[in-house]
C-alpha positions in Angstrom: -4.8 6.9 32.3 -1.4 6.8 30.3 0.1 8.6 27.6 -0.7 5.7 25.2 -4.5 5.3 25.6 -4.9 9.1 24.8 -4.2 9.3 20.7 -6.5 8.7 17.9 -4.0 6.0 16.7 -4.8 4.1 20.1 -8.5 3.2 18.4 -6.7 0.4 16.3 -5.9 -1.6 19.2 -9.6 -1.5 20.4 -11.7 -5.1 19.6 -14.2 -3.3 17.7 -11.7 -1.9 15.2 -12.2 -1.9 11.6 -11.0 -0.4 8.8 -13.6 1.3 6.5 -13.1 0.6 2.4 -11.6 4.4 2.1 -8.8 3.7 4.3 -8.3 0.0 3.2 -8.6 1.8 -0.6 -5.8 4.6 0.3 -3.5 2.1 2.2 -3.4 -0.4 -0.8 -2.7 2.7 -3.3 -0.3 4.2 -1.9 1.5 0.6 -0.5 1.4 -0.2 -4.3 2.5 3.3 -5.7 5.7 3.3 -3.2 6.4 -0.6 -3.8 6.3 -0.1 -7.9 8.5 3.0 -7.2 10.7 1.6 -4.7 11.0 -1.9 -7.6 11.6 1.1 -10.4 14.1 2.9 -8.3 16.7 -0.8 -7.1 16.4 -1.3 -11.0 17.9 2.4 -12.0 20.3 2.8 -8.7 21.9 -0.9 -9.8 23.4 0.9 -13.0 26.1 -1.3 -13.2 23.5 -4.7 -14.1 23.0 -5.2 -17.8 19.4 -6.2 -18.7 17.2 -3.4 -17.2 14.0 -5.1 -15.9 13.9 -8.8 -15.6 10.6 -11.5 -15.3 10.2 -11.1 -12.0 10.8 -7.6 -12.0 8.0 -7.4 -14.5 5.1 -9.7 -12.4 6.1 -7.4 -9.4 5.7 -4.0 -10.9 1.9 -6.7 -12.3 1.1 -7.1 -9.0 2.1 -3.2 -7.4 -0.2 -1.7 -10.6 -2.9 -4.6 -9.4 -2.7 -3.4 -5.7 -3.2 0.0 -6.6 -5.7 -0.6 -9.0 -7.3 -2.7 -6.3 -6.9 0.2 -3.9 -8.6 2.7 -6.3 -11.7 0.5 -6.7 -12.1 0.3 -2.6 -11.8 4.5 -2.5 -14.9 5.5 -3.7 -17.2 3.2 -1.6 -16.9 5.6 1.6 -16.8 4.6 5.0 -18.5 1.2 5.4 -16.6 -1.3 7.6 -14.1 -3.4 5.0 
């Protein structure tokens, strides 16, 4: 048996693999937290812009609070296959 068929992780790979609502819930919240954030932080590092936040700007950070959103519904409805 090798190294790489002995970790939890390894279960992923499997055919009968599938993520439960919980984990689908807490990947979209936090992918939609970080991508808002990471959106928030290009527009204050890029000081030197005039503007601030721009259109698209705007329907991405829609979309990130959506995800989340999305994400938070999923949390609550435990560990049935997704």
């Amino acid at each position: 048996m090798s190294k790489f068929s002995q970790g939890w992780w390894w279960r992923i790979f499997a055919a009968d693999f599938s993520f439960s609502k919980r984990q689908l819930g807490q990947l979209l919240l936090v992918s939609g937290l970080l991508l808002g954030a990471a959106i928030l932080a290009i527009d204050l590092i890029d000081i030197g812009r005039e503007g601030g936040i721009g259109p698209a700007q705007r329907a991405a950070l829609i979309v990130c609070g959506v995800v989340a959103l999305l994400g938070l519904t999923l949390i609550p409805l435990g560990d049935d296959p997704a």
